[in-house]
C-alpha positions, -999 to +999 in steps of 0.1 A: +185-074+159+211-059+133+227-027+141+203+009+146+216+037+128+203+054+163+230+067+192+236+036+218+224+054+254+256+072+266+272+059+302+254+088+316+221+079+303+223+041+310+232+049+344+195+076+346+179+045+331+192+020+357+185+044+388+149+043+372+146+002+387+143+002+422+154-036+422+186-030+404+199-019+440+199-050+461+222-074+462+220-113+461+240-138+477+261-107+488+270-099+453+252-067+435+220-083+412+229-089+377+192-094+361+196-114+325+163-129+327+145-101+311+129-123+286+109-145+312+099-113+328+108-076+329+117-053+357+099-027+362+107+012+362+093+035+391+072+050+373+054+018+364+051+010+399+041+043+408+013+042+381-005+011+389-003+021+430-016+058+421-051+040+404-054+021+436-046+052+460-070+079+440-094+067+414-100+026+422-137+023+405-153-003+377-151+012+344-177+021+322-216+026+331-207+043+364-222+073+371-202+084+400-166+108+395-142+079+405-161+058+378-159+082+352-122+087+363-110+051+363-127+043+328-109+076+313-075+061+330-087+028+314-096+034+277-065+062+282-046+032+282-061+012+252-055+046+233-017+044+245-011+010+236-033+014+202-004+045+195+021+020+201+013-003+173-003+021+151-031+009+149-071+023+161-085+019+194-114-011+187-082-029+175-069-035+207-084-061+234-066-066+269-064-099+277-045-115+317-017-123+290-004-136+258-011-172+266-048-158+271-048-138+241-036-168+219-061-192+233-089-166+229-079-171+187-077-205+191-109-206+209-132-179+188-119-197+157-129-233+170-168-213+179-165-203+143-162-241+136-189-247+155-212-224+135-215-198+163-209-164+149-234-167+121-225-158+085-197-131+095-175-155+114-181-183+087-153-173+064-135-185+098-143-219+106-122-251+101-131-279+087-116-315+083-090-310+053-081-275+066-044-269+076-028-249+105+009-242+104+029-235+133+069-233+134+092-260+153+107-230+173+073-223+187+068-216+225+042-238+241+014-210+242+012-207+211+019-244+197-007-263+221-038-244+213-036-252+180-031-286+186-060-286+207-079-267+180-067-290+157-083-321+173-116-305+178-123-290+144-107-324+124-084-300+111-043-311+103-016-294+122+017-288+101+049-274+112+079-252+095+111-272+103+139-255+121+173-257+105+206-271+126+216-231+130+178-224+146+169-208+114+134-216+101+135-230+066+117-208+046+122-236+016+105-263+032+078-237+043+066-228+009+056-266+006+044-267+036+021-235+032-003-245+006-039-242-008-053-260+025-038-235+047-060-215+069-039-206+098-004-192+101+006-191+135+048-179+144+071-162+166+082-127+160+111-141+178+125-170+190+129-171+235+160-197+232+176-185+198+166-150+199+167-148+162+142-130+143+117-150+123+121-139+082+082-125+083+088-108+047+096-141+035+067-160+054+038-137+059+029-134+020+029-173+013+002-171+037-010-139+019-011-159-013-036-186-001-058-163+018-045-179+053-055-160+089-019-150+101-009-152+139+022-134+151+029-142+188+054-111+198+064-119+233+099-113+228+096-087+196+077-063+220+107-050+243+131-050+212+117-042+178+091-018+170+055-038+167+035-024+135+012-056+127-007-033+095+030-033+081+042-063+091+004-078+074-003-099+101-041-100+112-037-110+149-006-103+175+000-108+205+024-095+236+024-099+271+027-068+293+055-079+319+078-084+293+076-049+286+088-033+315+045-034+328+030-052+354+021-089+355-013-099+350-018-083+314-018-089+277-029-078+251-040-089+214-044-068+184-065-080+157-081-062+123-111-046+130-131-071+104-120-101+120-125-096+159-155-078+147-163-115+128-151-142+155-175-151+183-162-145+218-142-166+236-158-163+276-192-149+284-207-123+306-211-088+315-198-059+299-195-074+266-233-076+254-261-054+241-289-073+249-299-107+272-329-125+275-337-154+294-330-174+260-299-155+239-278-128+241-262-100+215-229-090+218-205-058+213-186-051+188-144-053+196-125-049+221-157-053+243-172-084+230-135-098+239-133-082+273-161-099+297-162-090+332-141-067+354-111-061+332-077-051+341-078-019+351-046-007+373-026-036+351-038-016+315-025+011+332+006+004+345+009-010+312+006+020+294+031+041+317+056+014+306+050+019+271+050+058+272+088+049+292+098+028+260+085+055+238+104+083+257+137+062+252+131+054+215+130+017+204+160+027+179+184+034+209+174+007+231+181-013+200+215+003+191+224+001+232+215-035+235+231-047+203+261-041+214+252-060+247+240-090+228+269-091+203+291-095+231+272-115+247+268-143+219+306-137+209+315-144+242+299-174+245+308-188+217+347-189+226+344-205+260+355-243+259+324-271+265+296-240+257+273-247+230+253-214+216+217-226+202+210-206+175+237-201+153+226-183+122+249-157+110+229-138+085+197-138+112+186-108+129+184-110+168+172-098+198+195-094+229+193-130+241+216-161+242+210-198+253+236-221+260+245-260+263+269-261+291+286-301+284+286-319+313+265-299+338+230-295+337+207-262+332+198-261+367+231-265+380+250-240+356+217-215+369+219-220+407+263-215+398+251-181+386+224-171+409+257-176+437+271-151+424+245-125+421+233-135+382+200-142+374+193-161+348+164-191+332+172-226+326+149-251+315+135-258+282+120-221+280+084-238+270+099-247+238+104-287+243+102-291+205+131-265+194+155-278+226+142-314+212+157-306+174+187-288+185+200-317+203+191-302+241+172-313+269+176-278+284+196-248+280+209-217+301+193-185+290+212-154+299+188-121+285+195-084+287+172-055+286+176-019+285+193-018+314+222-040+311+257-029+311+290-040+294+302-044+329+273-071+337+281-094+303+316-095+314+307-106+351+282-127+331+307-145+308+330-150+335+311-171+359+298-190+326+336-194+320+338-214+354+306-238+356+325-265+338+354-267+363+336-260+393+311-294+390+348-311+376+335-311+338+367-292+327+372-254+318+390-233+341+378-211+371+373-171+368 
């Protein structure tokens, strides 16, 4: 994440921001909830939960074409909400398409791309069809949503899929990619950030060898969006995606961005109402973005809540959440690295990261070293993280993910590093107990 030049929250603050998470207050397995699995899923602030439950109690209608007041209200709430987001990423309103999630809004590319193929879209969404010779690169650090769609669009279009290697230190290698970027290239899809190195991907490096062969870039943000600020037109990517719950918003939501010419281009993905002009008994005409992309009942109270969380990140600044939680993560990592049998993945030292660590614990599994924790009040992820191929090249089956969030405190780290301290001994691997 490299260090803000913003004020880290003060002990005061951090302590206004915690009371602001009802959950922080319970306990588990008589111990007071430590929560470092904030990169699987978010808690959520109050006034999240308060937002989402307020639509419900006072305005609960169908958006758009409603002639009634709750109707008008719930569609102003609604397209509120696009607006927030759209301010978020700096970027215009028709730009922005709410999807269930990221996994949704990646498949949806995948999908409206393999249409394009097909020769639905007409001559606008021709410029974005594949074609056997065609390349799509993806990264070995990929997570599974956005590494299996393009297999799957790979195999239907005739298309090749081609990968940028990961290093031994997690690092993508940016020399192997300019090879492997070339003049058949016609999707880019990455990580803004790895979920089991928490390093950040070198876009300014990346993004313009896909620039240079007129590639379709794809920038999958799902652990960027909490951490970093999110300015795709900067960044040149023509498609992003982030999921909602990792942001401190409610389940259930995603959302995609994409440059007005291209969703305006790509046929949709699923059909139905709300997303057309005109049907007759043999075609149909469809809306221009987000609309054509948004079919059916959308999700209202979830856009919502959605927005409330990013109006809460907003109100904090992205620069002091950063400064606060790299001094979490620096710990975090440093700690780790020291204790006996632990083996940190990701290892790069001139990488940006984002407050996340995932460990090898010798001689105990993931699930073991995660139920050790969760005994003593920690919550963390274990598992392959839906990146099999990055565990698979880093020599891991499965690793022990331990993720902060704004929230986190030194205090929690230490408790953390502890009882990571102790896993080895406890299942008679060696180490010593806290």
């Amino acid at each position: 994440m490299g260090t803000s030049t913003a004020a880290p929250f003060t002990g005061a603050e951090l302590e206004a921001i915690r009371a602001q998470f009802p959950i922080l207050q319970r306990e588990v397995q008589g111990h007071p909830l430590v929560y470092l699995d904030s990169a699987a899923t978010a808690q959520k602030p109050q006034r999240v939960i308060d937002a989402e439950s307020s639509f419900y109690a006072t305005a609960n209608a169908a958006v758009h074409r409603g002639a009634h007041t709750l109707a008008g209200e719930a569609t102003e709430l609604y397209e509120d909400a696009r607006l927030t987001i759209a301010r978020f990423l700096h970027v215009d309103e028709n730009e922005v398409v709410f999807t269930s999630h990221a996994t949704e809004a990646l498949n949806l590319i995948a999908y409206a791309l393999g249409n394009a193929s097909l020769g639905m879209g007409g001559a606008a969404a021709a410029p974005y069809a594949l074609k056997p010779g065609d390349e799509i690169v993806t990264t070995e650090l990929e997570h599974h949503a956005n590494l299996i769609p393009w297999q799957e669009l790979a195999a239907r279009t005739g298309a090749t899929l081609r990968h940028i290697p990961v290093r031994d230190n997690g690092a993508l290698d940016v020399e192997v990619a300019r090879s492997v970027i070339g003049e058949r290239t016609r999707v880019l899809a990455l990580s803004h950030v790895s979920n089991v190195t928490g390093q950040v991907s070198p876009l300014a490096q990346l993004v313009p060898l896909a620039r240079a062969v007129g590639a379709l870039v794809v920038l999958d943000s799902c652990q960027a969006a909490p951490h970093v600020p999110l300015h795709p037109r900067e960044l040149d990517v023509d498609l992003a995606v982030f999921s909602g719950h990792k942001l401190y918003g409610p389940t259930g939501i995603g959302v995609l961005y994409g440059r007005a010419e291209v969703l305006d281009a790509l046929p949709p993905f699923l059909y139905g109402g709300s997303m057309i002009t005109t049907v007759t008994m043999e075609k149909a005409e469809y809306l221009p973005s987000p609309q054509r992309f948004e079919p059916g009942t959308p999700r209202i109270a979830q856009a919502i809540g959605l927005a409330e969380a990013v109006r809460f990140v907003d109100e904090l600044g992205l620069d002091r959440i950063a400064a606060s939680e790299h001094a979490v993560a620096q710990r975090l990592r440093d700690g780790l690295s020291v204790i006996p049998g632990v083996r940190l993945l990701g290892t790069d030292p001139a990488a940006p990261r984002v407050a996340l660590a995932s460990v090898v614990v010798d001689g105990v599994h993931a699930h073991d070293a995660g139920q050790f924790l969760d005994d003593r009040g920690i919550a963390a992820r274990v598992g392959h993280h839906c990146a099999q191929p990055l565990h698979r090249r880093l020599g891991a089956t499965a690793s022990l993910r331990l993720s902060a969030a704004v929230h986190t405190t030194a205090q929690e780290v230490e408790l953390a590093l502890d009882a990571v301290a102790g896993i080895r001994s406890f299942f008679g691997a060696g180490g010593s107990t806290p």
